[in-house]
C-alpha positions as CSV (number, residue, x, y, z in Angstrom):
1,X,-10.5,-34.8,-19.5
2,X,-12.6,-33.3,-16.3
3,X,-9.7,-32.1,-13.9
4,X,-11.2,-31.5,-10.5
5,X,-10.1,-28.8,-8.0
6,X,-10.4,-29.4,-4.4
7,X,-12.1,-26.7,-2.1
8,X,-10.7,-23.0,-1.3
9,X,-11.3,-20.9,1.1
10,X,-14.0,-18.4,0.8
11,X,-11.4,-15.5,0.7
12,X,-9.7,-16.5,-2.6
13,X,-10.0,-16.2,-6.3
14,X,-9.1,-18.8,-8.9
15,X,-8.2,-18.6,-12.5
16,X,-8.1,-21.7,-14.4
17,X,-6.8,-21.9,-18.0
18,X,-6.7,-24.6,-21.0
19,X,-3.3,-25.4,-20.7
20,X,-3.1,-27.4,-17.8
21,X,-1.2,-24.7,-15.6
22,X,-2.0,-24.5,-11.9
23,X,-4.4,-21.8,-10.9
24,X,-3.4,-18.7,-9.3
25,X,-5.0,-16.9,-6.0
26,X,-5.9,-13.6,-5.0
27,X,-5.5,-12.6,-1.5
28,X,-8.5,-10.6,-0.7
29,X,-7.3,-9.5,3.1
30,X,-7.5,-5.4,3.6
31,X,-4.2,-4.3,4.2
32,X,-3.4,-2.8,7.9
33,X,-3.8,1.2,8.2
34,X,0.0,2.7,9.4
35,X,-0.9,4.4,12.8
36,X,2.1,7.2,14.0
37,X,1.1,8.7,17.5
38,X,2.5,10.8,19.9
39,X,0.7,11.7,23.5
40,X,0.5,14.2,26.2
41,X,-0.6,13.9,29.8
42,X,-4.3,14.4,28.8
43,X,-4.5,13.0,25.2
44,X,-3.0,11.3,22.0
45,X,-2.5,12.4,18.7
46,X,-3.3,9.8,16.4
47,X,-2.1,9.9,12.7
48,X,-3.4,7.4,10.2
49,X,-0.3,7.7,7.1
50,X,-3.1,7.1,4.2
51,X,-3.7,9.6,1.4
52,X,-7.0,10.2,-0.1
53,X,-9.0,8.2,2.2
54,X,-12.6,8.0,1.3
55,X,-15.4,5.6,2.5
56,X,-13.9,5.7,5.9
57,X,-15.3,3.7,9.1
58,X,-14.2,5.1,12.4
59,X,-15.1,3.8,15.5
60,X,-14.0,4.7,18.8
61,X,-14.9,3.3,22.2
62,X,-13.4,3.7,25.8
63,X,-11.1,1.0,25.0
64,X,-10.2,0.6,21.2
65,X,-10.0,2.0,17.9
66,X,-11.2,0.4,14.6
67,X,-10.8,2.1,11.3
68,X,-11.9,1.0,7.7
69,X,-11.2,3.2,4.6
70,X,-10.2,2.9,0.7
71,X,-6.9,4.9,-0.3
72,X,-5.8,4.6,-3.9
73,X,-8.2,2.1,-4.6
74,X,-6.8,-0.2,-1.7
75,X,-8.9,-1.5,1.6
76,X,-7.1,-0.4,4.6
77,X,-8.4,-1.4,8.3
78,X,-6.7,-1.5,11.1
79,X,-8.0,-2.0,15.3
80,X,-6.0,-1.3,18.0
81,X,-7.2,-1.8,22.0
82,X,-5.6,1.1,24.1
83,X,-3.5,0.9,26.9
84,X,-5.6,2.4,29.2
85,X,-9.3,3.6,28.6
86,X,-10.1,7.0,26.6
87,X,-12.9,9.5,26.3
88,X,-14.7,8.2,23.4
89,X,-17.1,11.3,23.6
90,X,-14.8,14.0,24.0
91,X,-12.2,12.8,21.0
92,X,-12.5,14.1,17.3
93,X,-11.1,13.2,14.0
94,X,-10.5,14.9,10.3
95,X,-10.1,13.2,6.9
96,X,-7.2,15.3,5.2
97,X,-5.9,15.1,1.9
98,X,-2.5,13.5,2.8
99,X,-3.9,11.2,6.2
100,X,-6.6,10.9,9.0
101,X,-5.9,13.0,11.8
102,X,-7.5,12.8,15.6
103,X,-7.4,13.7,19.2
104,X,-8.3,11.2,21.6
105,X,-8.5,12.0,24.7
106,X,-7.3,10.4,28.2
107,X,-10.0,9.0,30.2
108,X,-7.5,9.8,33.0
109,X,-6.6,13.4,32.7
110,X,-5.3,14.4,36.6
111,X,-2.4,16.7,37.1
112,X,-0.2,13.8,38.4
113,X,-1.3,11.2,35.3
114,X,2.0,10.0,33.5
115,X,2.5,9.4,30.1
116,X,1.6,6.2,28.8
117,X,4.8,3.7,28.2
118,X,3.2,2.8,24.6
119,X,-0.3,3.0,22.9
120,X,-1.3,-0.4,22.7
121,X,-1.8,-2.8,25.8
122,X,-0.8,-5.9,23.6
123,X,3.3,-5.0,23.8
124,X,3.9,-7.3,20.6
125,X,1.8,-5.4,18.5
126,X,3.4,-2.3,18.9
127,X,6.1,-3.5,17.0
128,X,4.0,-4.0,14.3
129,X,0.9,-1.8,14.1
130,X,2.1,1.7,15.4
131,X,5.4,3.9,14.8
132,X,6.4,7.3,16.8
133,X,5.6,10.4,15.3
134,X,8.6,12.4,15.8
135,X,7.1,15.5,14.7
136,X,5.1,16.0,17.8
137,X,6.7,13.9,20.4
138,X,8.1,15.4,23.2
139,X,9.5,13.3,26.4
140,X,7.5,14.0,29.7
141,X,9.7,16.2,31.5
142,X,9.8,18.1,28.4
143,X,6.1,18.9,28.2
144,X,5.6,22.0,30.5
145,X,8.0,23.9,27.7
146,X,6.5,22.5,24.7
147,X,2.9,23.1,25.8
148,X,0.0,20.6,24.4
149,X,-0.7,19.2,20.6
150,X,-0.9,22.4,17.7
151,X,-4.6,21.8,16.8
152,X,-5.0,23.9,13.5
153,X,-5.0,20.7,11.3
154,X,-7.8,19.6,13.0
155,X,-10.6,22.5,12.8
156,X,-14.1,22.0,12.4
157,X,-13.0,18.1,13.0
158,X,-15.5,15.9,13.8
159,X,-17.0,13.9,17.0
160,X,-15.6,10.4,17.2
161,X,-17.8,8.8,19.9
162,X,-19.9,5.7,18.4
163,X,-19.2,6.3,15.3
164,X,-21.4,4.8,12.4
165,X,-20.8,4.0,8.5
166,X,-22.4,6.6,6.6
167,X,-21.5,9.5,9.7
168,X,-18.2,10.0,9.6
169,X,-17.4,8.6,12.7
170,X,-20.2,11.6,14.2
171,X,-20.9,10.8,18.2
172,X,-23.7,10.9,19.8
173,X,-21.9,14.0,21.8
174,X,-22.0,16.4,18.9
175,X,-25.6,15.3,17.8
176,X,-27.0,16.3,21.4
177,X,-25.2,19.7,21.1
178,X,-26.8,20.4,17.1
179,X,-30.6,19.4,19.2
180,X,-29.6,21.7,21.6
181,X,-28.6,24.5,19.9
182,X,-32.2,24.1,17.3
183,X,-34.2,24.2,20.5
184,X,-33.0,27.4,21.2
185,X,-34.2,28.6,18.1
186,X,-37.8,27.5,18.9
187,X,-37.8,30.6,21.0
188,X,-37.8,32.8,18.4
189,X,-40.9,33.9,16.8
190,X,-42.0,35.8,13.9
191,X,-42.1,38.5,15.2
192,X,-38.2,38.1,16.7
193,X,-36.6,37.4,14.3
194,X,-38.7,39.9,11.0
195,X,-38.7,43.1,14.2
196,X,-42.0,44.0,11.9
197,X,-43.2,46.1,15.5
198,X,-40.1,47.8,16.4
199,X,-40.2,49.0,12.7
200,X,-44.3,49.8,12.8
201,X,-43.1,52.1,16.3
202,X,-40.2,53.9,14.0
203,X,-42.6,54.9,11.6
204,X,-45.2,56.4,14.0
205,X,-42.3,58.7,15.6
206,X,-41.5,60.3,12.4
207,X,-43.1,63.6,11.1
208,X,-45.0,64.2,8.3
209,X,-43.5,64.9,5.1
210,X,-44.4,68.5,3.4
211,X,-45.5,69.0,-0.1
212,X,-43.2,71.0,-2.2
């Protein structure tokens, strides 16, 4: 007998077998990236609770975040649309052994901006996409004391404006700074940079050498 199956959707697996049992189905949905996060008057500290991330996707714009990345062989993704707008440009990011770490910053950074009253503008999702992170939350009036975000974890980080698969999330920002500083190497000639005619001059000062 020919037993027919209707249609599934494109996202699913099936397994059929002779013994006339049901097929199963394999949910092939990424799973959604934890986010903790904490903030200051000028910027966020974003904290993405993945181990081992590799293959990683980050893209950050004024006005949202959107990450892709493997951890323990899983798909993780996760995109989040800020409460207020950011500096894209001026944010960086670093893939550590134990999570992704960044540094967004505000787009507003005045001395009389307040803190933000959550990170996402959708209120329902911040129930469900983003948790505290204790570590390095401090409440506003408390922020004068317990100066800005300790930034060691995130040395030699990298620029999180536009990023692209492939870059590491690199942004246009940091590529005009690496032109920048290879243009000012153009200046230097052979001469610059070997000193052969400061040595030549040396020479011609010293005396001669008497036979023994």
């Amino acid at each position: 007998k020919i037993s027919r199956i209707s249609s599934l959707p494109s996202d699913t697996n099936t397994t059929t077998t002779k013994t006339g049992k049901a097929p199963t189905y394999t949910n092939k949905m990424p799973n959604t990236a934890p986010i903790k996060w904490a903030q200051r008057s000028d910027s966020l500290y974003l904290t993405i609770a993945l181990s081992d991330v590799r293959d990683e996707t980050i893209n950050l714009t004024d006005k949202e975040l959107k990450f892709k990345g493997k951890s323990e062989s899983k798909e993780y993704e996760v995109s989040i649309e800020f409460f207020e707008e950011v500096d894209a440009e001026g944010s960086t990011y670093k893939v550590l052994p134990r999570s992704v770490q960044m540094h967004v910053m505000k787009r507003d950074k005045s001395d009389d901006s307040e803190f933000w009253p959550r990170l996402l503008k959708d209120k329902a999702l911040e129930k469900n996409q983003v948790k505290i992170d204790w570590d390095r939350y401090v409440d506003e009036d408390e922020e004068e004391d317990a100066g800005g975000f300790d930034m060691s974890a995130l040395q030699g980080g990298m620029g999180m404006g536009g990023g692209m698969p492939g870059m590491g999330g690199m942004g246009d920002l940091d590529m005009q700074k690496m032109m920048e500083q290879m243009g000012g190497l153009e200046g230097l000639g052979a001469d610059g940079l070997s000193g052969e005619d400061d040595g030549d001059d040396d020479m011609e000062d010293l005396p001669d050498l008497e036979e023994t």
